[in-house]
N, C-alpha and C positions, 0 to 999 in steps of 0.2 A: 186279935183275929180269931175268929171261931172256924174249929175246922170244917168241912161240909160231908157229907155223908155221898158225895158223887164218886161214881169208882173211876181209876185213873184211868186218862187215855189210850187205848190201844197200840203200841208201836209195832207198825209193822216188821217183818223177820228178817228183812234185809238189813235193817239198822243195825241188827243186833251184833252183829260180825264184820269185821274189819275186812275190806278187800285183802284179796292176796299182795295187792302191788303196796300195798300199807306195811305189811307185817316185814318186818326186817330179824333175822337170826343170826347169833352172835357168832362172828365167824371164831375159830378155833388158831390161834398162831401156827404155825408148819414147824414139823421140828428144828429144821433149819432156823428159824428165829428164835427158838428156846434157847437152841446152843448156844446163838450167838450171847441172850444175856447172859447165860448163866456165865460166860469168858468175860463179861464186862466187868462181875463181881470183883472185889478188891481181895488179895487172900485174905485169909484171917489168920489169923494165929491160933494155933494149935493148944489145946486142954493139958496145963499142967500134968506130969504122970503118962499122960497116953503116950501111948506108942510113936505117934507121929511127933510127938514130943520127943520122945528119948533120941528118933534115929535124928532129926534136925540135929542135936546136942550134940551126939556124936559126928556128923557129919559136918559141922561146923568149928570141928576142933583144927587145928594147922596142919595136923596131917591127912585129916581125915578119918575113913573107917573105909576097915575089908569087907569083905562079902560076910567072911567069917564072922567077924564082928556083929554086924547087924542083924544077921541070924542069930546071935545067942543075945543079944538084947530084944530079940520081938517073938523070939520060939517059933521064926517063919520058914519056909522052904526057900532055897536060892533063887527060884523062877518070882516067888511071891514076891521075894523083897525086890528085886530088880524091876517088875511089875508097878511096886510102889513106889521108888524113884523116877520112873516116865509117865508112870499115869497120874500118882497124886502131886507128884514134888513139881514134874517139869508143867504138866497141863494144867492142873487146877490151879496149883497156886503160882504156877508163872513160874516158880525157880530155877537156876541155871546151876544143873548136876555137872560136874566135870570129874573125868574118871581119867587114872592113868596108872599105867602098868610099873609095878617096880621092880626093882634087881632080883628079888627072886622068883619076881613071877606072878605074884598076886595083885588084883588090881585095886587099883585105892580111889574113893568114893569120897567128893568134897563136896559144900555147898558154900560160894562163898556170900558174907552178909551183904546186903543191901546198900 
């Protein structure tokens, strides 16, 4: 087939544009549905060596670990590390912290395994 040398049809300007009631835009999830996957995720297991490694170790031994304790294994402040047993231990990864006061006073920090 030979091409021909006619110029191509004119389309009118209305063609050229999708009506409004055609165009669909991608809705965005609500934070509310973000949360919720991200609470769906399975934990994972924590990076050999890290931090959230050592306090786990510690925290899953029989007796447990002091405040005292897990401040001089993570060089954290008291508020920080307590911070990180309800925000990372109990929320993210689901874990159930149980703490209890002993004889002389200090409180002891367990995690028990799964």
């Amino acid at each position: 087939m030979i091409p021909s040398n006619k110029p191509a049809p004119a389309v009118a300007a209305t063609d050229s544009k999708p009506s409004r009631a055609k165009v669909r835009r991608a809705v965005r999830p609500s934070s509310k549905e973000r949360n919720t996957k991200a609470q769906r995720r399975p934990s994972s297991t924590p990076r050999s060596g890290s931090k959230t490694a050592k306090i786990l170790a510690l925290l899953k031994r029989r007796g447990g670990a002091s405040l005292a304790q897990l401040q001089k294994a993570t060089g954290w402040q008291a508020h920080s590390v307590r911070g990180f047993l309800s925000g990372t231990l109990k929320k993210k990864m689901g874990l159930r912290v149980h703490s209890a006061k002993l004889e002389d006073g200090t409180r002891s920090y367990r995690v028990r395994s799964k």
